[in-house]
Each structure stands twice: as structure tokens, then as C-alpha cells.
N, C-alpha and C positions, 0 to 999 in steps of 0.2 A: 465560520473558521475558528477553530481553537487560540489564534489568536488573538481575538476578540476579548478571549475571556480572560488572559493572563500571558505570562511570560513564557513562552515555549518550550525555552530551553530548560525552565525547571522541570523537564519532563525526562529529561536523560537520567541516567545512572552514573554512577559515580565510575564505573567499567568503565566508561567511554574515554576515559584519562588514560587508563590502561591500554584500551584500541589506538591512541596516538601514539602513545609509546612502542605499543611494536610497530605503528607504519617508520616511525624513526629509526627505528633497530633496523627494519627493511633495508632504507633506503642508506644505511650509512653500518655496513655492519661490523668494519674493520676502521681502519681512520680514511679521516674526512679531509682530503686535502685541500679540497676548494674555500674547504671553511677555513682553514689554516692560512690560507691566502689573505681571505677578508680581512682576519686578525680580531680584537679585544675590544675595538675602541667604541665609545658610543656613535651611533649616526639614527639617522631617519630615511624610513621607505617607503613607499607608497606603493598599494596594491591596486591595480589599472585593469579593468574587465576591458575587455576586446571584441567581446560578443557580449549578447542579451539572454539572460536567464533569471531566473528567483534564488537572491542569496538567501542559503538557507543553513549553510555550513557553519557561522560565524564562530560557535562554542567552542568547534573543531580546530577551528585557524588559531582561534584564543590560546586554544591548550596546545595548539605548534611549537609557539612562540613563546607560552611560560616554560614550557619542558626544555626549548631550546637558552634561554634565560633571555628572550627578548618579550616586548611590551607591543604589545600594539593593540505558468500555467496556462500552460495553454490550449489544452483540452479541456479543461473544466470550464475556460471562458468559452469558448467553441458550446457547449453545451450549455451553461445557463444562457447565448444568446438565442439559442435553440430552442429557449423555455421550459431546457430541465431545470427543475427547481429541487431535486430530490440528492442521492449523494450518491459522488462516483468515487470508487475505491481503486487501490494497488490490490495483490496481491500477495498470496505469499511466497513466489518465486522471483527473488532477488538475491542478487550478487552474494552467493559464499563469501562470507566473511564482509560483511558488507552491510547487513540486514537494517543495522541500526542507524546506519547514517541515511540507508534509503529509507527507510520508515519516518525518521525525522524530517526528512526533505518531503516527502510525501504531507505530514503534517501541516510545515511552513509555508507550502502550497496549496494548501488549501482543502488535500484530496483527504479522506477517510483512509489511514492505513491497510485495512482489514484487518484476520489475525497475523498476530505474529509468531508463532509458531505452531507445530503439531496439537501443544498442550491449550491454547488459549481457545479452541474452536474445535468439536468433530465434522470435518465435509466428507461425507461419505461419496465414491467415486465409483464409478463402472466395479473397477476393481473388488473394493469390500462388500458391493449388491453379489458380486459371483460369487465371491468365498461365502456368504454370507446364505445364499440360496434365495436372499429374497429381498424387497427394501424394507417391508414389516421387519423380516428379521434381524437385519441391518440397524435397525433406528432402535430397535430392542436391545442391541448387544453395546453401541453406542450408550445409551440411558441407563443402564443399568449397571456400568462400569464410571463415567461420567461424572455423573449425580446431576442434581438440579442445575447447580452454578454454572454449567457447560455446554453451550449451544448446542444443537446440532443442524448440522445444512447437510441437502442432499440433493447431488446434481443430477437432472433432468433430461431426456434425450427428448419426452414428449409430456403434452398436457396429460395424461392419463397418470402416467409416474409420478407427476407434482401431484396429484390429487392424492395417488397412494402411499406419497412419502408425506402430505399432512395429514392424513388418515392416520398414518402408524406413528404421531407426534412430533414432525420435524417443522424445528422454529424458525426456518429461512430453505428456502429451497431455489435452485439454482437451475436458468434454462438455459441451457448451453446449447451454442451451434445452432441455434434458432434465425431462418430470417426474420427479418424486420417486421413483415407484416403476421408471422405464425406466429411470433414473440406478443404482439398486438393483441391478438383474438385469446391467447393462451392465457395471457394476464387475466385482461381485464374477465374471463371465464371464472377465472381463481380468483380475484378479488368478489366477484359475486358471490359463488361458491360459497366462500372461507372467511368474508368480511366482517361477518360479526363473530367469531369465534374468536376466544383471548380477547377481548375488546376491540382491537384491530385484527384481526386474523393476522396468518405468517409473513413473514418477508420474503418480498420474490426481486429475487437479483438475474442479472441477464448475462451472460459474459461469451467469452467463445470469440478470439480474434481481429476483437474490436481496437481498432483505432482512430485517429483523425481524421482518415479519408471515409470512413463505412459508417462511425457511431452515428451522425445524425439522425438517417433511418430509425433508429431504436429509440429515439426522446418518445416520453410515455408517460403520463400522470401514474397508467398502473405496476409503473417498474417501480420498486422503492432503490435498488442501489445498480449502478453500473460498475460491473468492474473489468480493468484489464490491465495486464502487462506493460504494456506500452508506457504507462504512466511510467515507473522508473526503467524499464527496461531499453526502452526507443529514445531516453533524452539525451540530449547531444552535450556533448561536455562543453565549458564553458571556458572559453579561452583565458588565461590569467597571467600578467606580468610584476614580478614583483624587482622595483626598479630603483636601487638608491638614490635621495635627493641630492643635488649634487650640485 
């Protein structure tokens, strides 16, 4: 976990000041009467979780409360009990306008974000193999635009395609829509395959619908990453009371 190795939150942007600011504009964007009620004077309050979650927001609450002038995982366990030991990822489909807080929450939990946008990663899709006429010519137009510094993944209907999308030089390739056990045999196939190439051979990730009732099926020494939506998209909000002492 990333925070192991340091302070987390040194990992925002300084934008993120900015993202609280318009949720405040939002939610107050004319006058505030309730605040007017409260009134000027100092007091003290305490924030009361109600339900169980991973605080992961805290920078966020910080910068509430200076802007306002006050002071104040569990599918990744579900899988390492499973005896995945390798890393399970988000996605990059998350909440418009949103991206940053889920990605940081993804972090403080534990999970690998993946990329974060368009630019950070090329995943080539059904989509760009058609415009493209082929996945050679695909991972060529990818490369060649790119550069070195710029993954490329390319996702997978069948073993055959993962072998021609590392063929045509893709450094992660993705087996989507796979069951349990064709994800099994396809891997560990391509890890044979492809093991010694680049010193580890490519990264093969598995994804397609997975969540907490289906992933266990898919723990696999030869999957290196699991990802799915569900990780920020399925988490249930986390009930919150904030309650003057009094």
C-alpha cells in the first residue's frame, strides 16, 4: 500500500483546494441562511460515522473547514484471503467530476488506481482494432504517436488476440469477459508463451464485470492485475453526522 511508504495525501495537487471551493459555491450559491442562524461565535464539533467505511477523504474535510474559516476495502481483503497476492485496480470510469477524489480513495485503500486519464495510458478497445483494420495496426498507430513513455494495453476477446496484441508490442494486455476457468488456461498459456520476453514478459490483467460476489473464481498466480468498477463505482456512501458539542 502506498501508505506504507509516506504521507498520502502529499499526492494531491494543489487543484484539489480549488474542487472544494466549487463544491461550496454548489452547495451555497446565493446566501446561507442556516449559516446565518449558527452565527460568529467559537464552539466545537464532532464528526460521528454511523456506518463502516475507509476514511480516506480527510484533506478534503480539512480544506471544508479552512475555506469555511473553521479548524478541525473490502474486496481487496475478500481477495488477498483468496490468496491473491498480486494487485487489484479501479478503473478509469469514475464519477465526472469526481475523478480525483475517487482515485485518492482508491489509493488510501489500498487498491492501484489505474490510469487516470486518456493521456496517462493507451487501452486500445474493440473500437480502435475496427478503425484501425487490425491489432498490429492498432499498437503501431498507438507507438508511434505515444512514444516510449506511454503504455500501451490492449483488450482481449480471446487467447489468440493476447498473443497478437504481444506480438505487435503491447505492454499489458487485457482479457475481458473471460470465465474463470478460459481466463486460467489463457493466462497461464501467455505466461509460458511470453515469460521470458522483456525479462518478465507483458502484463496480463483480467476485467469484465467483476465484483464481490464472482471475483474469487479468477484468483490466479498468472493474472498480475484485477480490475473493476465496482471498487469506486458499487461503494456505498458512508453515513456522516456532524453534531455540536453541547
Amino acid at each position: 500500500m502506498a501508505s506504507e511508504h509516506g504521507t498520502v495525501s502529499h499526492l494531491l495537487p494543489q487543484t484539489y483546494k480549488r474542487m472544494v471551493a466549487s463544491w461550496l459555491e454548489e452547495d451555497a450559491p446565493s446566501f446561507d441562511y442556516g449559516g446565518f442562524v449558527v452565527g460568529e461565535a467559537a464552539g466545537e464539533a464532532r464528526l460521528l460515522g454511523k456506518s463502516a467505511g475507509i476514511l480516506a477523504g480527510v484533506p478534503f474535510f480539512d480544506e471544508v473547514f479552512h475555506q469555511l474559516d473553521c479548524r478541525s476495502d473490502r474486496l481487496l481483503r475478500l481477495l488477498r484471503k483468496a490468496g491473491y497476492k498480486n494487485t487489484l485496480a479501479g478503473t478509469r470510469k469514475t464519477t465526472p467530476g469526481f475523478r480525483l477524489v475517487e482515485k485518492y480513495g482508491m489509493i488510501v485503500g489500498g487498491c492501484d488506481p489505474h490510469r487516470h486519464d486518456l493521456s496517462t495510458m493507451t487501452m486500445l478497445k474493440d473500437n480502435h482494432i475496427w478503425s484501425s483494420g487490425s491489432i498490429p495496426a492498432a499498437v503501431r498507430a498507438a507507438k508511434a504517436c505515444a512514444g516510449f513513455a506511454v503504455k500501451v494495453e490492449v483488450e482481449c476477446q480471446s487467447e489468440a488476440e493476447a498473443n497478437e496484441a504481444i506480438e505487435a508490442g503491447a505492454d499489458i494486455v487485457m482479457l475481458d469477459n473471460f470465465s474463470a476457468e478460459g481466463m486460467k488456461v489463457a493466462a497461464k498459456n501467455l505466461k509460458v508463451k511470453w515469460g521470458s520476453v522483456k525479462g518478465r514478459g507483458p502484463l496480463i490483467e483480467v476485467s469484465g464485470g467483476l465484483t464481490e460476489e464472482n471475483v474469487e473464481p479468477y484468483v490466479c498466480d498468472d493474472i498480475d492485475i484485477i480490475s473493476t468498477s465496482s471498487v469506486h463505482q458499487g461503494v456505498k456512501h458512508v453515513d456522516f453526522s456532524l453534531k455540536i458539542v453541547h
